[in-house]
C-alpha positions in Angstrom: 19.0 9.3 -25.6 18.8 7.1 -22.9 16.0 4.1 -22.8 13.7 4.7 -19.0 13.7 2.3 -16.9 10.2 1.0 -16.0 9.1 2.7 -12.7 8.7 0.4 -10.1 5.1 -1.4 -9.5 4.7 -1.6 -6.0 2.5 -5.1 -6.6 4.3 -6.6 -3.9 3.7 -4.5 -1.3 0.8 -3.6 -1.9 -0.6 -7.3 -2.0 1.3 -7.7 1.9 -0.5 -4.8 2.9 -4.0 -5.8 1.5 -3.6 -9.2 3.6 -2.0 -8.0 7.0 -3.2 -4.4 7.4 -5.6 -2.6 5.7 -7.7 -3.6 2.9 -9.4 -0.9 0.8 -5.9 0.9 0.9 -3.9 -2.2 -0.4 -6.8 -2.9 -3.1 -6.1 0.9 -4.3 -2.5 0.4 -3.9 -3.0 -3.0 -6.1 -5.2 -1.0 -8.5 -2.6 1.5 -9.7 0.3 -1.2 -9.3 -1.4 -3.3 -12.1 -1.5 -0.2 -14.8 2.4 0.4 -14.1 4.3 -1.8 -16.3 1.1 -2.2 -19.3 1.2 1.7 -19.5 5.0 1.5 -19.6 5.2 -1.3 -22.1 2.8 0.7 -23.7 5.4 3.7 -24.1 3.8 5.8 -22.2 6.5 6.7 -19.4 4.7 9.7 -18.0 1.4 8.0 -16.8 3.5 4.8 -15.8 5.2 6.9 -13.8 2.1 8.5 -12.1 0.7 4.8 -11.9 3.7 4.3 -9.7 3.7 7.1 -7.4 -0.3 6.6 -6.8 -0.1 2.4 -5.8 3.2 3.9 -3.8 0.9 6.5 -2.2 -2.1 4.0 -1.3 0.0 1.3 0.0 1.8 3.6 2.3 -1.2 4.7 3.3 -2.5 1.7 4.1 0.3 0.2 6.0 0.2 3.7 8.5 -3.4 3.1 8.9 -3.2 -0.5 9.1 -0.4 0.3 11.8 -2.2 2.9 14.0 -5.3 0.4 14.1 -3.1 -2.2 15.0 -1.5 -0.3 18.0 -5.2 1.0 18.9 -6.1 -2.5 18.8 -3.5 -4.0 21.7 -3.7 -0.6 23.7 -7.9 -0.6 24.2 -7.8 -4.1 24.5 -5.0 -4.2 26.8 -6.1 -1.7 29.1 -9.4 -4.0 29.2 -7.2 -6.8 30.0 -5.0 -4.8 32.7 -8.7 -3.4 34.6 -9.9 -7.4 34.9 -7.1 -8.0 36.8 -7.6 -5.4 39.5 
C-alpha cells in the first residue's frame, strides 16, 4: 500500500488573496488551509483532503470576486472620469 501524499494547503494563495482582493474570502480560504497538513499529520487523509478542497474553494472565490470588484471599480470610476472631460 502506497503512503498519500499530503493534499496541498493552499496557504499561499490564500494569504495573496486576503491582501490584494477580497478579504472575508481569503480569511475562509486561510481558515481551511491551516487544518490541512495537522489533520493530515494527524492521519486523517479523508478530512485533510476536504480541508483542501474547501480553502481551494474559498480562495478561488475570493480571487473571482476580488476580480469582478476590481473591474467594477476602473469601469464606474472611469466612466466618471471619461463624463468630466466632456
Amino acid at each position: 500500500m502506497s503512503e498519500q501524499v499530503c493534499p496541498k494547503t493552499w496557504m499561499a494563495e490564500s494569504i495573496l488573496v486576503t491582501v490584494f482582493c477580497c478579504l472575508p474570502f481569503g480569511i475562509a480560504g486561510i481558515v481551511f488551509a491551516s487544518k490541512v497538513s495537522s489533520l493530515y499529520a494527524a492521519g486523517n487523509y479523508e478530512a485533510a483532503l476536504q480541508a483542501s478542497k474547501d480553502a481551494g474553494k474559498w480562495t478561488k472565490i475570493g480571487f473571482i470576486v476580488g476580480l469582478v470588484v476590481i473591474v467594477l471599480y476602473l469601469l464606474v470610476y472611469g466612466a466618471a472620469f471619461f463624463s468630466m472631460l466632456n
